[in-house]
Jmol script that loads the backbone (N, CA, C; Angstrom):
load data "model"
ATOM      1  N   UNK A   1       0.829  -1.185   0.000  1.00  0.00           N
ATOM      2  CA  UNK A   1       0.000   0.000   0.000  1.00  0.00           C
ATOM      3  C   UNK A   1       0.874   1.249   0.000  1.00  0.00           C
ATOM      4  N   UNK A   2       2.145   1.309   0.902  1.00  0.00           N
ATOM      5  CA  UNK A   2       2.738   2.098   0.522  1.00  0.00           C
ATOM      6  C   UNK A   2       3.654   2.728  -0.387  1.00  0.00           C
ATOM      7  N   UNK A   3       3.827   1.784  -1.481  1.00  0.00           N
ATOM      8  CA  UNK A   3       4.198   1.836  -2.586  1.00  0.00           C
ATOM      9  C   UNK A   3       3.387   2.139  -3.312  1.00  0.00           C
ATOM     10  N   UNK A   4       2.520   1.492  -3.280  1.00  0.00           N
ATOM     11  CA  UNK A   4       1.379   2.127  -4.750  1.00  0.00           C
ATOM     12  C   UNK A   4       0.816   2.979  -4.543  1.00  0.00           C
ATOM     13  N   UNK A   5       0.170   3.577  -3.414  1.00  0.00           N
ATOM     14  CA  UNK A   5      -0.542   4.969  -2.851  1.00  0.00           C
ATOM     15  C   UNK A   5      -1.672   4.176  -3.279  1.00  0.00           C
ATOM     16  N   UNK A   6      -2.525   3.447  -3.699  1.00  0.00           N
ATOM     17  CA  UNK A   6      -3.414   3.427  -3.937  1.00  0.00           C
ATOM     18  C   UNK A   6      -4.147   2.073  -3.657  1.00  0.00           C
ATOM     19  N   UNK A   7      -5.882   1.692  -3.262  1.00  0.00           N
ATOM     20  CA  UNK A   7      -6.323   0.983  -2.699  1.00  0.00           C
ATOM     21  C   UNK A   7      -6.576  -0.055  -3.757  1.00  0.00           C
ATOM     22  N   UNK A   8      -7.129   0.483  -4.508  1.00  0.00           N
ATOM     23  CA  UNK A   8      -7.149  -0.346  -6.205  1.00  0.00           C
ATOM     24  C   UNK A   8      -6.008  -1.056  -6.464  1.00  0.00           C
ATOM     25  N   UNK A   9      -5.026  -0.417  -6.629  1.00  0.00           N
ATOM     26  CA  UNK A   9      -3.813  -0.937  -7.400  1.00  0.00           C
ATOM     27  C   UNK A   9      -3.044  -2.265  -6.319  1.00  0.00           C
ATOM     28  N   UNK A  10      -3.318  -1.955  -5.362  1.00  0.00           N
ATOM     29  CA  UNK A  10      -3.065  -2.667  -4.599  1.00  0.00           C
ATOM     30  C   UNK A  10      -3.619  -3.928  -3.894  1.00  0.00           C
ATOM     31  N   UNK A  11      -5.211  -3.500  -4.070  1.00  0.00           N
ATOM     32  CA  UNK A  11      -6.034  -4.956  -4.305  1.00  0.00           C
ATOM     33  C   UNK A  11      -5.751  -5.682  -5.565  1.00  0.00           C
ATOM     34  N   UNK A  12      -5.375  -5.072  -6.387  1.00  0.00           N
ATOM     35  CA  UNK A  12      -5.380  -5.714  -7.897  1.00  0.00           C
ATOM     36  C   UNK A  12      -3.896  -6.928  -7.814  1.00  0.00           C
ATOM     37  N   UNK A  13      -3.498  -6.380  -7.219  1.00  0.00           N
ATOM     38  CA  UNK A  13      -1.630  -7.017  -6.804  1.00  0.00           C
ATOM     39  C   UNK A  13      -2.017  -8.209  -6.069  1.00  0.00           C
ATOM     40  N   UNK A  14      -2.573  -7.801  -4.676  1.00  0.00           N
ATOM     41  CA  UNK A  14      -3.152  -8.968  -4.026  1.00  0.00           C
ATOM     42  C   UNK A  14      -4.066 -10.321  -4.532  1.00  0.00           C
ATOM     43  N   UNK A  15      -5.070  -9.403  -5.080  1.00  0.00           N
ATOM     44  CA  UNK A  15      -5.882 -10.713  -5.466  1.00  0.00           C
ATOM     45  C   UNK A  15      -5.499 -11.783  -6.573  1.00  0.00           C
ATOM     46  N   UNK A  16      -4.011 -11.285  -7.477  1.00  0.00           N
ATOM     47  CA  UNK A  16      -3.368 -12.179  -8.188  1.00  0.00           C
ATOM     48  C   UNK A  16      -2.668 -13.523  -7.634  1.00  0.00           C
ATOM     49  N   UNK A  17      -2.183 -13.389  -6.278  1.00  0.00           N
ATOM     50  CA  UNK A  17      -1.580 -14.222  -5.346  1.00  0.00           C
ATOM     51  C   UNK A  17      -2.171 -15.318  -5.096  1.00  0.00           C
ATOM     52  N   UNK A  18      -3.620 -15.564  -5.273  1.00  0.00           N
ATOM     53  CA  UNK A  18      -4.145 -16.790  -5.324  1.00  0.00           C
ATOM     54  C   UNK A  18      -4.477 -17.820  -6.488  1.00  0.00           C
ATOM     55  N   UNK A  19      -3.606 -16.942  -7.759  1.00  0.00           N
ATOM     56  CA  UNK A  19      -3.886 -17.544  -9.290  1.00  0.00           C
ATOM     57  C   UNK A  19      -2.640 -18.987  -9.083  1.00  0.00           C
ATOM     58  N   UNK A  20      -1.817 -18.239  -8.197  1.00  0.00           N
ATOM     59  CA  UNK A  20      -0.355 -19.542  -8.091  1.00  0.00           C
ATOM     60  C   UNK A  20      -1.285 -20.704  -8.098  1.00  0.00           C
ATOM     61  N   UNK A  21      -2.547 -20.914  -7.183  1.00  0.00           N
ATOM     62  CA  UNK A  21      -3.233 -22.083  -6.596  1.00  0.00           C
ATOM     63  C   UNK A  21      -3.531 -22.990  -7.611  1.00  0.00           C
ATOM     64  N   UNK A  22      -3.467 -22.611  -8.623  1.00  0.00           N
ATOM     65  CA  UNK A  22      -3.947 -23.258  -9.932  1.00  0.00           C
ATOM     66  C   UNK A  22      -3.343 -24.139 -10.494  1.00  0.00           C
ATOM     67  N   UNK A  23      -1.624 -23.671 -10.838  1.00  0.00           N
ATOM     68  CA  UNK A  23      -0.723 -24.742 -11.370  1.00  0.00           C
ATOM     69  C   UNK A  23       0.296 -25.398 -10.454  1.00  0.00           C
ATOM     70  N   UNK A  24       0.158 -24.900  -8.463  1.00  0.00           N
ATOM     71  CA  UNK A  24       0.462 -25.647  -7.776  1.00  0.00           C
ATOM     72  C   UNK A  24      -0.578 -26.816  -7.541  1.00  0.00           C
ATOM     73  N   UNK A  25      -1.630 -26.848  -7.329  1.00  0.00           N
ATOM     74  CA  UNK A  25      -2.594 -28.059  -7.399  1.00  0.00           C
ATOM     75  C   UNK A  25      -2.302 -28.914  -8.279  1.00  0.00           C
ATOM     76  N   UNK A  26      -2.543 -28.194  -9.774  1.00  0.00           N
ATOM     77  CA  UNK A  26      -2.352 -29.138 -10.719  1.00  0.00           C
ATOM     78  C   UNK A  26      -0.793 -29.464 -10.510  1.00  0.00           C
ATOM     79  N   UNK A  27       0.520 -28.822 -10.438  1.00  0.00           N
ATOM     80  CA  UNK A  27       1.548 -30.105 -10.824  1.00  0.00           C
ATOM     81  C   UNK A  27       1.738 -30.816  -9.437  1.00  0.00           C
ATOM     82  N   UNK A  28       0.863 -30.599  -8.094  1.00  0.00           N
ATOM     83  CA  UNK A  28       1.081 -32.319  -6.900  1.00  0.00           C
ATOM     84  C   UNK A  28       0.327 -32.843  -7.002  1.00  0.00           C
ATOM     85  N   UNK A  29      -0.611 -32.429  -7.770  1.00  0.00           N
ATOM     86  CA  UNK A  29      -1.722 -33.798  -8.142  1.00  0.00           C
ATOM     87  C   UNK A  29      -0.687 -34.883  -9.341  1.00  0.00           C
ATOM     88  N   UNK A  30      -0.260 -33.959  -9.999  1.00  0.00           N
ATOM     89  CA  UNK A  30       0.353 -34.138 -11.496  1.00  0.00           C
ATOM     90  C   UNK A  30       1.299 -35.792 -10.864  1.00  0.00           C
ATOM     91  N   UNK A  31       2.770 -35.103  -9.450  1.00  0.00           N
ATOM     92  CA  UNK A  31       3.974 -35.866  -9.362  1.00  0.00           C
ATOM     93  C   UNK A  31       3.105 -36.448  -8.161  1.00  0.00           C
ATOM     94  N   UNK A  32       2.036 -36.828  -7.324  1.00  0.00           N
ATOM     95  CA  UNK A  32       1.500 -37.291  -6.959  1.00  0.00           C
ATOM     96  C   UNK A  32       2.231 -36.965  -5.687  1.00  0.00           C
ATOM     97  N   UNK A  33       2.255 -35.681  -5.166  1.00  0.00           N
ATOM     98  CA  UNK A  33       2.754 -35.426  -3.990  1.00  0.00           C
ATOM     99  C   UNK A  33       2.378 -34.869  -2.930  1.00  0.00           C
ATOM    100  N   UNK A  34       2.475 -34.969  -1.950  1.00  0.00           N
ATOM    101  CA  UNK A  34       1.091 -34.126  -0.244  1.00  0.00           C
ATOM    102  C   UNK A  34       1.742 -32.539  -0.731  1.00  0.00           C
ATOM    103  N   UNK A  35       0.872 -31.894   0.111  1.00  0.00           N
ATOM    104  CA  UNK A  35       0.839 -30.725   0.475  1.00  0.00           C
ATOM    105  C   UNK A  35       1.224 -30.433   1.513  1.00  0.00           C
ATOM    106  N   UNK A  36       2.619 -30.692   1.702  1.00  0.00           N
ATOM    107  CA  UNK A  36       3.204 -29.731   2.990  1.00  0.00           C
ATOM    108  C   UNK A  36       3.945 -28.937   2.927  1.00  0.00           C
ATOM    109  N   UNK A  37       5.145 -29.039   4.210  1.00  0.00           N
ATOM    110  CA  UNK A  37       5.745 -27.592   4.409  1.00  0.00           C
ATOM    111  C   UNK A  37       6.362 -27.200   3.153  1.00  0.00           C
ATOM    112  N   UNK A  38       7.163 -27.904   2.644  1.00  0.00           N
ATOM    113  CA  UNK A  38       7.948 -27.732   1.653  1.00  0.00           C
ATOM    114  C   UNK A  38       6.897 -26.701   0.223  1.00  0.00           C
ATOM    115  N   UNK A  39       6.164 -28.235   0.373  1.00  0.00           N
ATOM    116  CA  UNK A  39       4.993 -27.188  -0.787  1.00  0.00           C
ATOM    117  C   UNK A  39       4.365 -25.851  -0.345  1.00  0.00           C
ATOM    118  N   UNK A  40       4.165 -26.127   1.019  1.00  0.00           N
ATOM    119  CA  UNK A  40       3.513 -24.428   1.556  1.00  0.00           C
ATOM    120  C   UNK A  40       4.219 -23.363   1.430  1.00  0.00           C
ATOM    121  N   UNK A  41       5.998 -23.721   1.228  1.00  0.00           N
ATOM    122  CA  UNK A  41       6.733 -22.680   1.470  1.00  0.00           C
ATOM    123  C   UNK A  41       7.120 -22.122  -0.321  1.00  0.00           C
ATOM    124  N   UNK A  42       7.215 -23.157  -0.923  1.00  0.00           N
ATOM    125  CA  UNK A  42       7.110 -23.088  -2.688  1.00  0.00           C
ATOM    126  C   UNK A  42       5.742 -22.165  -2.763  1.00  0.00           C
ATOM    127  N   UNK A  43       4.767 -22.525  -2.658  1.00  0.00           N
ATOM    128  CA  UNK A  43       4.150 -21.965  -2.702  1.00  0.00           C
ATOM    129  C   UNK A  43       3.612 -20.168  -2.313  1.00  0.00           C
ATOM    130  N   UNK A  44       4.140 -19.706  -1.016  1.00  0.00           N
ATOM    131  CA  UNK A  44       4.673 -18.892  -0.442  1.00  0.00           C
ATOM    132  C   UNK A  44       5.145 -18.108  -1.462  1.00  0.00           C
ATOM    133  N   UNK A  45       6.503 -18.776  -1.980  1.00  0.00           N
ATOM    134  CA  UNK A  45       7.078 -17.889  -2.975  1.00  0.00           C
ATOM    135  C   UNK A  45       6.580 -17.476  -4.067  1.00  0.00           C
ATOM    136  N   UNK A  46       5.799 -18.186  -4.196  1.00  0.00           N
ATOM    137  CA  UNK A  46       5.241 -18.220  -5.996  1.00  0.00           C
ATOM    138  C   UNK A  46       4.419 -16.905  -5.587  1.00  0.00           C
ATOM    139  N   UNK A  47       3.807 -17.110  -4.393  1.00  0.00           N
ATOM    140  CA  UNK A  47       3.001 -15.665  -4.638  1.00  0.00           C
ATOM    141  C   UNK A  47       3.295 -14.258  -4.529  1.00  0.00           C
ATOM    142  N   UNK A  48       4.511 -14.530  -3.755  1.00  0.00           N
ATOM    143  CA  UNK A  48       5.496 -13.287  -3.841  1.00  0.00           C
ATOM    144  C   UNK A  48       6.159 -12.820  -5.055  1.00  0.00           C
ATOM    145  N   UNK A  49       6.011 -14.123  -6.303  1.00  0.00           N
ATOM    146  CA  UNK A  49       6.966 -13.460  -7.333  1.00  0.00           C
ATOM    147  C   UNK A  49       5.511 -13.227  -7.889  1.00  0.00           C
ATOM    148  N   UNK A  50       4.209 -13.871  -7.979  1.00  0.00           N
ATOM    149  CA  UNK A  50       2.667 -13.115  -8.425  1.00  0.00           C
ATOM    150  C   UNK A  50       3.084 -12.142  -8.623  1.00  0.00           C
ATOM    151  N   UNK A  51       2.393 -11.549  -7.331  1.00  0.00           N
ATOM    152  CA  UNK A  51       2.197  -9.969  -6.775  1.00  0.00           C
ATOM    153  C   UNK A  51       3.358  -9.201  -6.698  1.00  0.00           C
ATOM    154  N   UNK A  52       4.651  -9.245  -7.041  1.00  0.00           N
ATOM    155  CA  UNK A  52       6.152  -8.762  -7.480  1.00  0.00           C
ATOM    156  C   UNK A  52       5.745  -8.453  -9.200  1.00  0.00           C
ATOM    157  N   UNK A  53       5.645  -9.350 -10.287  1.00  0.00           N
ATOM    158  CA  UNK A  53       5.265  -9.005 -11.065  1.00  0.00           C
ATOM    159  C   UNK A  53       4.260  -8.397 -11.207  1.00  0.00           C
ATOM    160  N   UNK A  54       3.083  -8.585 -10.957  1.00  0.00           N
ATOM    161  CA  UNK A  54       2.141  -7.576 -11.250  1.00  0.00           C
ATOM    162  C   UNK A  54       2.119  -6.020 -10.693  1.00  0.00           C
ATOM    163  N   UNK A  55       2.795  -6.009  -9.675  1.00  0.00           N
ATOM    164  CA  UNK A  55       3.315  -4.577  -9.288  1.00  0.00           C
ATOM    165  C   UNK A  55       4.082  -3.590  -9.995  1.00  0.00           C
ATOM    166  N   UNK A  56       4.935  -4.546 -11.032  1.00  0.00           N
ATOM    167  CA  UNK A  56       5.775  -4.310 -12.011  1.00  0.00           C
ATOM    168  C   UNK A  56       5.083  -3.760 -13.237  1.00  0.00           C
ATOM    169  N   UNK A  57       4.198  -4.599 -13.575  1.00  0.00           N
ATOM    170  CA  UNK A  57       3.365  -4.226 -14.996  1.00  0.00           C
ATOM    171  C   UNK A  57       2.047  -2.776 -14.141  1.00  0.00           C
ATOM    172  N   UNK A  58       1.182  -2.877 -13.129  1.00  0.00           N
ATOM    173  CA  UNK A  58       0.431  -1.960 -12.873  1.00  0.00           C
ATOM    174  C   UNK A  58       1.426  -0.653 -12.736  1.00  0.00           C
ATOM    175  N   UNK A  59       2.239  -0.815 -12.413  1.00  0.00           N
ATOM    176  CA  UNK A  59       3.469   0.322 -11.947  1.00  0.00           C
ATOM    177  C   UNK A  59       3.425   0.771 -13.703  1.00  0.00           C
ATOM    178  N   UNK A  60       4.252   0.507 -14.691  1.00  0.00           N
ATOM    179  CA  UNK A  60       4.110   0.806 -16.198  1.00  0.00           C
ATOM    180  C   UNK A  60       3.232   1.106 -16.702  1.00  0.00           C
ATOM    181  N   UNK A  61       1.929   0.382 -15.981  1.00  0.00           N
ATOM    182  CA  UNK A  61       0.680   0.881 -16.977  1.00  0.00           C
ATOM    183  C   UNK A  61       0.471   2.689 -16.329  1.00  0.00           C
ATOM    184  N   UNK A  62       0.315   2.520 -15.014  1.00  0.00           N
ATOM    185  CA  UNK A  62       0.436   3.815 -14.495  1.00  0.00           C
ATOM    186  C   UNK A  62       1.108   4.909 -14.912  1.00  0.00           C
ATOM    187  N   UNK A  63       2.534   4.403 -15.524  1.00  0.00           N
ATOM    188  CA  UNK A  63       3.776   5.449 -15.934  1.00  0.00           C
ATOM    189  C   UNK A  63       3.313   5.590 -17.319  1.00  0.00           C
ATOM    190  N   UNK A  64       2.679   4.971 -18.026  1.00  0.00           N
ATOM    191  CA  UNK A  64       2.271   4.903 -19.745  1.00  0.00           C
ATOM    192  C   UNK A  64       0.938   6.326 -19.505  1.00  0.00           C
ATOM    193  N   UNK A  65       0.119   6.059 -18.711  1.00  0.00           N
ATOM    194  CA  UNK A  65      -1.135   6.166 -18.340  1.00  0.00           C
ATOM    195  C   UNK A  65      -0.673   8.190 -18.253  1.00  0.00           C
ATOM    196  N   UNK A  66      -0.204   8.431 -17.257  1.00  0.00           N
ATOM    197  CA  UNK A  66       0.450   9.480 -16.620  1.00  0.00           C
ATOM    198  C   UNK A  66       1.106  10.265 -17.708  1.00  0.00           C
ATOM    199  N   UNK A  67       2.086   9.587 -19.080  1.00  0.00           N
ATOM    200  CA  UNK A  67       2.248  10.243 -19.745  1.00  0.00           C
ATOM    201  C   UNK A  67       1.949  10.779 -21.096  1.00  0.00           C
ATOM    202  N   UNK A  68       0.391  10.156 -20.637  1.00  0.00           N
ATOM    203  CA  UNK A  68      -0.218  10.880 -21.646  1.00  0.00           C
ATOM    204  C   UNK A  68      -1.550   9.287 -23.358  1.00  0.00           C
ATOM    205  N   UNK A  69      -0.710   8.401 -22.265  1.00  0.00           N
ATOM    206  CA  UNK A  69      -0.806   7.498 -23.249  1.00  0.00           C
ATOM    207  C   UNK A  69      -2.524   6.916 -22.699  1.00  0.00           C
ATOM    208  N   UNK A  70      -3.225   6.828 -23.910  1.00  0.00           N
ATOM    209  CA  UNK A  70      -4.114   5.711 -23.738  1.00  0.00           C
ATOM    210  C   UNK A  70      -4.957   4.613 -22.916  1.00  0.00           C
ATOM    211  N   UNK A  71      -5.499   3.867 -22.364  1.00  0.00           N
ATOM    212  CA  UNK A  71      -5.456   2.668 -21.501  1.00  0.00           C
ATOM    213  C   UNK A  71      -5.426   1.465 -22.521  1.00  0.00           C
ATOM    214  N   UNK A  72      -6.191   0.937 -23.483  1.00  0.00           N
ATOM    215  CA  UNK A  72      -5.366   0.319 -24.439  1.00  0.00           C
ATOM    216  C   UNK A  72      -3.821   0.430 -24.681  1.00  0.00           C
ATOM    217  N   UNK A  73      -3.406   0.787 -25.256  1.00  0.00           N
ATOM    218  CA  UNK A  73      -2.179   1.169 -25.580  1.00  0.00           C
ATOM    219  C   UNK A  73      -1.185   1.322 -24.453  1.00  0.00           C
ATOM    220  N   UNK A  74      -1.587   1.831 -23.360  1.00  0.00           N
ATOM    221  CA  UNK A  74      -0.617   2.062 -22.426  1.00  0.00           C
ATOM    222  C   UNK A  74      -0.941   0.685 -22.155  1.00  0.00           C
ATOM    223  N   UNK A  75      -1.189  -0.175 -21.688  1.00  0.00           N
ATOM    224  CA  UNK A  75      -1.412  -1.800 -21.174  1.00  0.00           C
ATOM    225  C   UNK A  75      -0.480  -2.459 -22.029  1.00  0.00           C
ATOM    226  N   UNK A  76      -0.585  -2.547 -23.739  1.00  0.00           N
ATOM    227  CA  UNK A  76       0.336  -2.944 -24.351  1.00  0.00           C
ATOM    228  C   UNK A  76       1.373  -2.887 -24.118  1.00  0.00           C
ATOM    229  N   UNK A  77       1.652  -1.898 -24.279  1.00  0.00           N
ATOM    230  CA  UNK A  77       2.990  -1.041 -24.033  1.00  0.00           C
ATOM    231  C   UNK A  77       3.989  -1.630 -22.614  1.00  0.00           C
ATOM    232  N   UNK A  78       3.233  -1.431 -21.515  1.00  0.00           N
ATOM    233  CA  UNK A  78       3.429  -1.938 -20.454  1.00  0.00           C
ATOM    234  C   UNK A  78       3.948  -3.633 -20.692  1.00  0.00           C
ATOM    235  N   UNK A  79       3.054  -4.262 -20.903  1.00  0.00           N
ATOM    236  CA  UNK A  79       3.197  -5.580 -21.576  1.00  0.00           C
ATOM    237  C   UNK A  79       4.532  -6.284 -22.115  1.00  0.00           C
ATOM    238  N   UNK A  80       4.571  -4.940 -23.600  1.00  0.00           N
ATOM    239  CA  UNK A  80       6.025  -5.330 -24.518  1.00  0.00           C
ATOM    240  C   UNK A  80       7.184  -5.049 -23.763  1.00  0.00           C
ATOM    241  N   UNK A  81       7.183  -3.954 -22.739  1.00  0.00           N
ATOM    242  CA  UNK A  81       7.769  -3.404 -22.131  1.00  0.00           C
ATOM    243  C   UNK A  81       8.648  -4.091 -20.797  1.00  0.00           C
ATOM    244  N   UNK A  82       7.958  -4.520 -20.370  1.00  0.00           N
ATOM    245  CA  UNK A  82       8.475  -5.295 -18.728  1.00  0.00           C
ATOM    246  C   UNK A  82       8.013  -7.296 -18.845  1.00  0.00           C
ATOM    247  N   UNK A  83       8.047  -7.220 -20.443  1.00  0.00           N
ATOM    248  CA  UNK A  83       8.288  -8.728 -20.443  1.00  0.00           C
ATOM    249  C   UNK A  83       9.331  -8.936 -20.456  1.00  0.00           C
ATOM    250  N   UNK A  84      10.171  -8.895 -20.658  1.00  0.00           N
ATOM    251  CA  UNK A  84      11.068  -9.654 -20.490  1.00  0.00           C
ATOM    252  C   UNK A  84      12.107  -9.989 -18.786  1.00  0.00           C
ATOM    253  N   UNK A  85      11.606  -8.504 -18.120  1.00  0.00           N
ATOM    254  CA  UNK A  85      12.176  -8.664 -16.774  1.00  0.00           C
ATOM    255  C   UNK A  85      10.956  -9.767 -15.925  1.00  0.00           C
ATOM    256  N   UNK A  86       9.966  -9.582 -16.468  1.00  0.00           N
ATOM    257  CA  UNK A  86       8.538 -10.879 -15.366  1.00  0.00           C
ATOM    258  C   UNK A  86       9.093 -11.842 -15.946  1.00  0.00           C
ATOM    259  N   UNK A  87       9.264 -12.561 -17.005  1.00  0.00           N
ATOM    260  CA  UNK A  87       9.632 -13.625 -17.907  1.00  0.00           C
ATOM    261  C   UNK A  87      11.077 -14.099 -17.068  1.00  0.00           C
ATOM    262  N   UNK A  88      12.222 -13.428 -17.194  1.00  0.00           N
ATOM    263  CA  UNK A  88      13.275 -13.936 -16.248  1.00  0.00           C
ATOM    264  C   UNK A  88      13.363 -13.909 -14.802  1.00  0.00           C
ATOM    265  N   UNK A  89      12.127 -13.002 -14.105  1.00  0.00           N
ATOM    266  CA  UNK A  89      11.651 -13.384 -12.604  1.00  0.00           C
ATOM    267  C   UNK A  89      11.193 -14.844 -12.940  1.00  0.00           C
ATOM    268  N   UNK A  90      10.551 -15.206 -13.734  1.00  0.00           N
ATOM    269  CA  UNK A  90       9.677 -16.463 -13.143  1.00  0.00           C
ATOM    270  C   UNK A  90      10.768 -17.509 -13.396  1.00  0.00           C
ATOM    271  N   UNK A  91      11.641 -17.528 -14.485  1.00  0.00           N
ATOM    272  CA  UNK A  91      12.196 -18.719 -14.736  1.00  0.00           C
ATOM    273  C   UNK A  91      12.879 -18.626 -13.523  1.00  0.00           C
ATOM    274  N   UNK A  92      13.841 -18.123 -13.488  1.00  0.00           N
ATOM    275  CA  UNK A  92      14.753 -18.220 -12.217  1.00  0.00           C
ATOM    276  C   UNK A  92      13.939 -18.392 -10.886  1.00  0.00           C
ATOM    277  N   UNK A  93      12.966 -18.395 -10.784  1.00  0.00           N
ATOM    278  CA  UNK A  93      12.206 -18.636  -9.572  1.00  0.00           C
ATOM    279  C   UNK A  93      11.969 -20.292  -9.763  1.00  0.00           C
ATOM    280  N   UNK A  94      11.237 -20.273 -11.053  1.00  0.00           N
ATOM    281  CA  UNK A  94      10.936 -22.206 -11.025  1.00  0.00           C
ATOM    282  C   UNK A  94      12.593 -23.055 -11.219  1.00  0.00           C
ATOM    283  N   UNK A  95      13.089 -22.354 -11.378  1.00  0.00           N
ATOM    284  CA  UNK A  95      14.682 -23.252 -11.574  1.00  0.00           C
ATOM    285  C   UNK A  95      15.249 -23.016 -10.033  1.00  0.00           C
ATOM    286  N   UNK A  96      15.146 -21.928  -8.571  1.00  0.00           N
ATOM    287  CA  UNK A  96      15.165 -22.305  -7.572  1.00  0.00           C
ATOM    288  C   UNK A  96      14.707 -22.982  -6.351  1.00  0.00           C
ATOM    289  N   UNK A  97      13.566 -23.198  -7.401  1.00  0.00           N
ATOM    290  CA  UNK A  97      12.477 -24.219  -6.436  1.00  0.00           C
ATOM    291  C   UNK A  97      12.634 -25.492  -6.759  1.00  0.00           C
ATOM    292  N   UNK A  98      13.710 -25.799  -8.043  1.00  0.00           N
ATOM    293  CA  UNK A  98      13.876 -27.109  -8.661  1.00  0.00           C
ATOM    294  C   UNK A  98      14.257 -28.128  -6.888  1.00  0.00           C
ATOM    295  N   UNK A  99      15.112 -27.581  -6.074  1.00  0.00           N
ATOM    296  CA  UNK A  99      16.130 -28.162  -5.508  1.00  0.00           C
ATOM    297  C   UNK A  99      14.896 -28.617  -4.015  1.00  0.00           C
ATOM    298  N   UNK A 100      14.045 -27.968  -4.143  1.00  0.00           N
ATOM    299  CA  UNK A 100      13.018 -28.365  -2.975  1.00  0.00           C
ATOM    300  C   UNK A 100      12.429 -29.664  -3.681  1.00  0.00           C
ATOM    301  N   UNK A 101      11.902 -29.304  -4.899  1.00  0.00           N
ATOM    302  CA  UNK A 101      11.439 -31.232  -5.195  1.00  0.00           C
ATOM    303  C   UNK A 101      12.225 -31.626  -4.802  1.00  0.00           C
ATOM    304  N   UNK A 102      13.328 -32.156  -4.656  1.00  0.00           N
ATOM    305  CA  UNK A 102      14.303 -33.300  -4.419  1.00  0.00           C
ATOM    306  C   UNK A 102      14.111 -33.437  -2.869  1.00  0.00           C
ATOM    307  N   UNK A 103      14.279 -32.249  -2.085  1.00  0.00           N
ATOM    308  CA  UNK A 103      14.138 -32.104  -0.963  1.00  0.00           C
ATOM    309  C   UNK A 103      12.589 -32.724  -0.299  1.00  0.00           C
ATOM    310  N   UNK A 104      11.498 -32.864  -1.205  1.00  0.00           N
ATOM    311  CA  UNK A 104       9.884 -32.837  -0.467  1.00  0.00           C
ATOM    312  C   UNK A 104       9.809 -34.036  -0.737  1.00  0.00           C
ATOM    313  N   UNK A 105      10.575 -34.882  -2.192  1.00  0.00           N
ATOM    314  CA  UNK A 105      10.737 -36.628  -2.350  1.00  0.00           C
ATOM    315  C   UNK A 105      11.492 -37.339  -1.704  1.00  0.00           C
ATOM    316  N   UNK A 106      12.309 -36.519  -1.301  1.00  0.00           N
ATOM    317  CA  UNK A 106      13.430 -37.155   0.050  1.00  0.00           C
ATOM    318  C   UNK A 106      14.703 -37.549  -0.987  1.00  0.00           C
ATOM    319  N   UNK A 107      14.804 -37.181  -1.748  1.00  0.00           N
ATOM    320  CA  UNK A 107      15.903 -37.442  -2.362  1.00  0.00           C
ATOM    321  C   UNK A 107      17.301 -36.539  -1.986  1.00  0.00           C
ATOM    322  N   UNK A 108      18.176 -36.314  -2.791  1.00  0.00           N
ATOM    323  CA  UNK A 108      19.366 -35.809  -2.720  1.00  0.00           C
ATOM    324  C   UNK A 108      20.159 -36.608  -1.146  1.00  0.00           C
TER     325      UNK A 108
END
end "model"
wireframe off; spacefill off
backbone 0.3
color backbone group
C-alpha cells in the first residue's frame, strides 16, 4: 500500500496471489505429492513473485497512463515493455524451487 498509494492498485496485486493455486494443485496432483511444508513454502514464494510481477506491470501501466498514453495502448505497451524482466523473474524462480522437489521426495 505504501508503494502504490493506492487501494485499487493494490487490491489488484493482491488478489493475483491466489492464481499460483492453480498450477500448484495441478503439478502435486500431477507428481502425486502431499501438500506440505515444503509445498507451503514453494508456494509462499510463488506468490510473492505473483504480486512482485504484477506490481511491475500496474506500476508501467500507471507510468504509460500518466504520460499521456491511452489505456489500451498504455497496457500494451506496459506488456512489450516489462516482459522480459517478469519472464526472467519467473524462470529463475521455477529453476530455484527445482532443488526443494528433491528435498519434499526425500531425495538428494
Amino acid at each position: 500500500m505504501l508503494q502504490m498509494r493506492s487501494f485499487s492498485d493494490t487490491f489488484i496485486v493482491v488478489v493475483t496471489a491466489p492464481l499460483g493455486l492453480i498450477g500448484a494443485v495441478a503439478a502435486l496432483l500431477l507428481f502425486n505429492q502431499p501438500f506440505g511444508f515444503v509445498a507451503l513454502l514453494g508456494l509462499t514464494g510463488l506468490a510473492g513473485i505473483l504480486m512482485r510481477n504484477t506490481l511491475i506491470l500496474t506500476q508501467q501501466v500507471s507510468d504509460n497512463i500518466s504520460a499521456g498514453m491511452k489505456t489500451s495502448p498504455a497496457v500494451a505497451e506496459a506488456a512489450v515493455h516489462r516482459a522480459r524482466p517478469v519472464v526472467l523473474t519467473a524462470v529463475v524462480a521455477a529453476l530455484a524451487f527445482i532443488p526443494l522437489t528433491f528435498v519434499a521426495s526425500g531425495g538428494l
